[in-house]
Structures are given as C-alpha cells and as structure tokens.
C-alpha positions in Angstrom: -25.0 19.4 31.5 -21.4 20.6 31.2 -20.6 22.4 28.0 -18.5 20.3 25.7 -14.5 21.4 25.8 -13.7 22.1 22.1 -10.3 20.8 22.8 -11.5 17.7 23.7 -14.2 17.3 20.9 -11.1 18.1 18.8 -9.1 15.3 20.3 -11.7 13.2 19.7 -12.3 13.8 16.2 -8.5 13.6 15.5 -8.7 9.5 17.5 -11.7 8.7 15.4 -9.5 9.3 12.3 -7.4 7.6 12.9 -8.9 4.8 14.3 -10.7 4.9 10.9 -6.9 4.3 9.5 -6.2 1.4 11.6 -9.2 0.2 10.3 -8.7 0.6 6.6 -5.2 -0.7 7.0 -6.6 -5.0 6.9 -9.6 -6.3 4.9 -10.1 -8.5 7.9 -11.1 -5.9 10.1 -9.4 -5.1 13.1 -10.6 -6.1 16.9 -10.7 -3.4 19.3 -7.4 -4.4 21.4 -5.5 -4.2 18.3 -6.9 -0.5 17.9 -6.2 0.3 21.3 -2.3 -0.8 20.9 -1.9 0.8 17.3 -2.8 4.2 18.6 -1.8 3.6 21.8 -5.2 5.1 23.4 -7.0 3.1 26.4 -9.2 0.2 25.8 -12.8 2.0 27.1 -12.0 4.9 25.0 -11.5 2.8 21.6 -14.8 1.1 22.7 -16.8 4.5 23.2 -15.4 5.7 19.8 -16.3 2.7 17.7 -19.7 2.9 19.3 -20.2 6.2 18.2 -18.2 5.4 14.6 -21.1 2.1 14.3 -23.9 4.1 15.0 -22.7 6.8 12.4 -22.2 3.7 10.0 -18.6 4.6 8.9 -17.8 1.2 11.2 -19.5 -2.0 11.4 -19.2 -4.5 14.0 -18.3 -8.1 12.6 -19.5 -9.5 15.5 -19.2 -13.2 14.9 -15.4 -12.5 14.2 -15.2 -10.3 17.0 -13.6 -7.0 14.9 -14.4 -4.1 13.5 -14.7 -2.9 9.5 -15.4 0.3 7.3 -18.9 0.9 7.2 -21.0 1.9 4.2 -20.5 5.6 5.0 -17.0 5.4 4.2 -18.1 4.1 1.1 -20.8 6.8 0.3 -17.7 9.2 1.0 -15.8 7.5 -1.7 -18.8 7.8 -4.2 -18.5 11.7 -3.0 -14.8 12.3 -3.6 -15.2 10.5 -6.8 -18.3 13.1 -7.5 -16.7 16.2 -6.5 -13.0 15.7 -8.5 -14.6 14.3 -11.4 -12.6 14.0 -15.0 -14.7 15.3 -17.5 -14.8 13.7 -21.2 -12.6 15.6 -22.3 -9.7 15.2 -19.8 -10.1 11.4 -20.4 -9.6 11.8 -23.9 -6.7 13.9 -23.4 -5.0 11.1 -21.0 -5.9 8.4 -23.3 -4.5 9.8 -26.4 -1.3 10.3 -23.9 -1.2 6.3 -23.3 -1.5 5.8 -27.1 0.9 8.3 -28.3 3.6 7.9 -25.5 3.1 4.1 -25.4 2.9 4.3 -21.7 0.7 4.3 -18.4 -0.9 8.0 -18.2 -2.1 9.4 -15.3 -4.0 12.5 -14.1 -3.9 14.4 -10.9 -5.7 17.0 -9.2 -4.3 19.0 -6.4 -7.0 19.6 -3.4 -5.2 22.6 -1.3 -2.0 20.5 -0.8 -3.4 16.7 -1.1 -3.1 15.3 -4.2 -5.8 12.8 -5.8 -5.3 10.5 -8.6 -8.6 11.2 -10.7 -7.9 9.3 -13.5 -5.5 6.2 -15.1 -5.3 4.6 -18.4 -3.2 1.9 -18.8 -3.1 -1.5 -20.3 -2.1 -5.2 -19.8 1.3 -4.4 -22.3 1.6 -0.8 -20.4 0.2 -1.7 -17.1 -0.5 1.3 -14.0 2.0 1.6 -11.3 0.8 -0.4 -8.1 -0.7 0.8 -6.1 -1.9 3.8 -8.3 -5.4 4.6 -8.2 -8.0 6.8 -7.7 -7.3 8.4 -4.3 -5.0 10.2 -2.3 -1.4 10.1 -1.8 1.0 12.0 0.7 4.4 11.1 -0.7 4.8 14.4 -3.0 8.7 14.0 -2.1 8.8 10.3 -4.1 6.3 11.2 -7.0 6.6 13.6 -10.2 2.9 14.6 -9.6 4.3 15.5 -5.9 7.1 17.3 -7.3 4.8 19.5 -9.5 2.8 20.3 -6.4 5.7 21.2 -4.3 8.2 23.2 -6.9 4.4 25.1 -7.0 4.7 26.5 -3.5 7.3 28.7 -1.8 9.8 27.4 0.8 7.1 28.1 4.0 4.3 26.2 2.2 6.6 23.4 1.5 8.4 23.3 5.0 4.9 22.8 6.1 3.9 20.5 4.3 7.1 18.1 5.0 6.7 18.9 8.6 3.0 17.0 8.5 4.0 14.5 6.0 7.4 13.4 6.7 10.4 12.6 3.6 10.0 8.4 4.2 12.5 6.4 2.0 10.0 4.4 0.2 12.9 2.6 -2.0 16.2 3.7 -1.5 15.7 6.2 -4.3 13.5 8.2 -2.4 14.9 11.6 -1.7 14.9 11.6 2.2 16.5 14.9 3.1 15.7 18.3 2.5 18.3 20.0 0.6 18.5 17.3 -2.3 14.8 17.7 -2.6 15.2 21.9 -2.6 17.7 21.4 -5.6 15.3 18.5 -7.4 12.3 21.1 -6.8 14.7 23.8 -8.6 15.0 21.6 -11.5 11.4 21.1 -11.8 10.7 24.6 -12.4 13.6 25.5 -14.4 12.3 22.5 -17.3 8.8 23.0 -16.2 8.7 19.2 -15.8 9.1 16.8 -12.9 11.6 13.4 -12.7 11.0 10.5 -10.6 13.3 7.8 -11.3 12.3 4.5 -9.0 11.8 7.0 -6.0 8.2 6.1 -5.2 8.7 2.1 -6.5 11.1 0.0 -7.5 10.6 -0.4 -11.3 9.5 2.3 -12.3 10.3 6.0 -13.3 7.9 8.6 -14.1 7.6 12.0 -15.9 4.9 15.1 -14.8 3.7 18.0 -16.6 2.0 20.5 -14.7 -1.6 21.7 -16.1 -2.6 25.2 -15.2 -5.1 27.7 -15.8 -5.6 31.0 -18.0 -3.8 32.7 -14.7 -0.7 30.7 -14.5 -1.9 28.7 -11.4 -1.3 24.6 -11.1 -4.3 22.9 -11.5 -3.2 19.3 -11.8 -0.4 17.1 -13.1 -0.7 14.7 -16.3 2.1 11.8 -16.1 3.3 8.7 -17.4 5.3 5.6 -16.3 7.1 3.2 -17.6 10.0 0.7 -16.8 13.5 2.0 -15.7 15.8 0.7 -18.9 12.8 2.3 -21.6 12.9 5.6 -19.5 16.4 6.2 -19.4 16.1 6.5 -23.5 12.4 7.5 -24.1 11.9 10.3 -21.7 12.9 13.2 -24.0 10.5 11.7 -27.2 8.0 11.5 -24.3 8.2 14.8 -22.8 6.5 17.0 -25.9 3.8 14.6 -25.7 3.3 15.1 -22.2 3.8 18.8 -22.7 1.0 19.0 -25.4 -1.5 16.4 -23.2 -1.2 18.7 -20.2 -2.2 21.8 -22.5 -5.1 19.6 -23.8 -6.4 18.6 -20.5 -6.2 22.3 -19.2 -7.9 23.6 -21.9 -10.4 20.1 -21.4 -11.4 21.7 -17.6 -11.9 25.0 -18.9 -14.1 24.0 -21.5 -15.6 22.3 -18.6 -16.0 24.9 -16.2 -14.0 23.0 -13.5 -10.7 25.1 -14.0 -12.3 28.1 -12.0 -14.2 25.9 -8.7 -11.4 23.6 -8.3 -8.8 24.8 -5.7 -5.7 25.5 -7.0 -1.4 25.9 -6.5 0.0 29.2 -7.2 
C-alpha cells in the first residue's frame, strides 16, 4: 500500500470541516448535492467523506429524507468544550451580581489562543441576552467589545493575522469594516482599558467589555454587558465601575479556582 500523502490527509481533514459547517448551518440536514455545490468539491468525494464522517458518528444519514445531520459526536464535543472552559462558582456569582447591579445582560468570555468562547450569560426576560449569544464560539472580534479586548491584547502581526483568517464582515452597518478605523478603536481600548461596541455586532444593541487578567498582567477573558442603544448612550459611564470591579472579581474567582494558570492566555 502507498504511503498516505500528508498533504492530502490535510486537505481532507480541512473538507471534512467544513462539510461539518455546511452541515450545522440547517436543522434539516443537508443532502449530499447541496454539500457538493456549497463547497464546491465533486459529488464522489462528498460521498467518501460523509461515509467516513457516519461511521465516526459526527454525521448521521437521515436516510428516509435523503440528507445528512450532526451526529452524536458532535454533541459529545460540545459536552467537552463545555467541560474543559468551565465557569466555576465563583465566576458565576461574579457575573450575576454584574446583571443585578448594572441592570443589564452580563456576559463572560474566555479567550482560547485567539478564538473566543462565550462560557457564561445571565440575563432575564426584562434584561434579555443578545441573540444569538450563547455558549460557543465567535469569530467577529472586529464587531464585539469581548473581540475588542482580545485584539487591543495583541500586537499589530498577531492582529493582521488574525483579520487575514477571519475577514472585517459588515454585520450591521456599524460594523467597523476597514482596518485603520479599527487600529484607532483598538487604541482607545487600551488607553481606557475598556472596550465600546455600539450596534456593530447587532442592530439594537451596544455593549461594554472589561478585560479580566491574571497576577502577571495577561488577558484572561472579558466580562460585558448589553443593553438597548437610547439606555447606553446615558448609562455606560455608571456602568463601567461596575464592570471594572466584576472583571476584578471574576479574576480573582479563576485564581481561587486554579483555572487562571492552565487556561491559555493574551499577553
């Protein structure tokens, strides 16, 4: 047997991703020729991966519908994420006193290398979360103060790279879509040592970020809040020592957990 070409196991890998995507994208599921056309790959190939995806269980064949949807792996990865991010007690206390004091959604993020996950929410049917904010990842750092935090975090290389993979999308016409603007916005963030988003990431709401670090000055996380456009344009200055203070709590929360030192962290 021929040795495998690491090139092409790569390529592979990299089409099973993001045929997983594809997939994901409609509760429905998704039939293969649809796959095929979305990524643009040919028909036998989108078969041989989804064979290999079913068998793995990350897919499942809906066969009487005649598509494909996520498996129960997918779901077990989920489970796993959730496991390894965590929020400990005390984090959650911190971002819940945050909702009560600021009268506001509150928010807390954790930043993997340079992905950032949503780990926790508290919210409330008068206060309610942004949609669709919850736990998971998100890619737009340019349109959200946790992104902001992140970015104004790493020097101009990092964050070159990281727009070069993720793109500046205008998610609202808001959203800060070229480069320059954002360089001066990230400026701002670390001259107050808070981040602004003002309807950037969706219409209606605006947003304030506090970065949480560790005893050696590197960026854990971000705690936030939301709230409606009009109420922000006069409550973000009460709001931001609150958010100051709840970002100190919840630092201090994963050290008192042990999680400050594992967890990956921004400079």
């Amino acid at each position: 047997m021929a040795p495998t070409d690491p090139q092409t196991g790569m390529a592979s890998v990299q089409k099973a991703f993001a045929l997983l995507d594809v997939i994901a994208q409609d509760p429905r599921g998704v039939t293969a020729r649809a796959i095929g056309t979305a990524l643009g790959i040919p028909l036998p190939t989108v078969y041989r991966l989804l064979q290999t995806l079913v068998a793995s269980g990350h897919v499942v064949h809906l066969r009487d519908q005649r598509r494909y949807g996520l498996g129960y792996k997918v779901h077990a990865l989920d489970a796993s994420l959730r496991q390894q991010v965590g929020t400990p007690a005390g984090v959650r206390r911190a971002v819940h006193e945050l909702h009560l004091a600021a009268d506001a959604a509150a928010y807390f993020a954790v930043y993997r290398g340079d992905a950032i996950v949503l780990a926790h929410v508290v919210d409330s049917a008068r206060r309610p979360r942004i949609d669709p904010m919850d736990f998971g990842f998100t890619d737009a750092a340019h349109a959200t103060a946790f992104g902001k935090i992140l970015l104004s975090r790493m020097d101009r290389p990092e964050v070159t790279a990281y727009l070069d993979r993720h793109g500046m999308p205008a998610l609202t016409p808001r959203t800060l879509t070229s480069v320059p603007a954002l360089e001066r916005e990230l400026a701002r963030v670390r001259a107050e040592g808070l981040a602004v988003e003002r309807e950037e990431f969706v219409l209606g709401a605006s947003c304030l970020a506090a970065p949480v670090v560790d005893t050696a000055g590197r960026t854990l996380g971000s705690v936030a809040v939301s709230l409606p456009p009009p109420e922000f344009a006069h409550r973000h200055g009460s709001v931001a020592p609150l958010l100051r203070a709840a970002a100190d709590r919840v630092g201090r929360a994963l050290r008192a957990a042990g999680t400050a030192a594992e967890g990956p962290a921004v400079r």
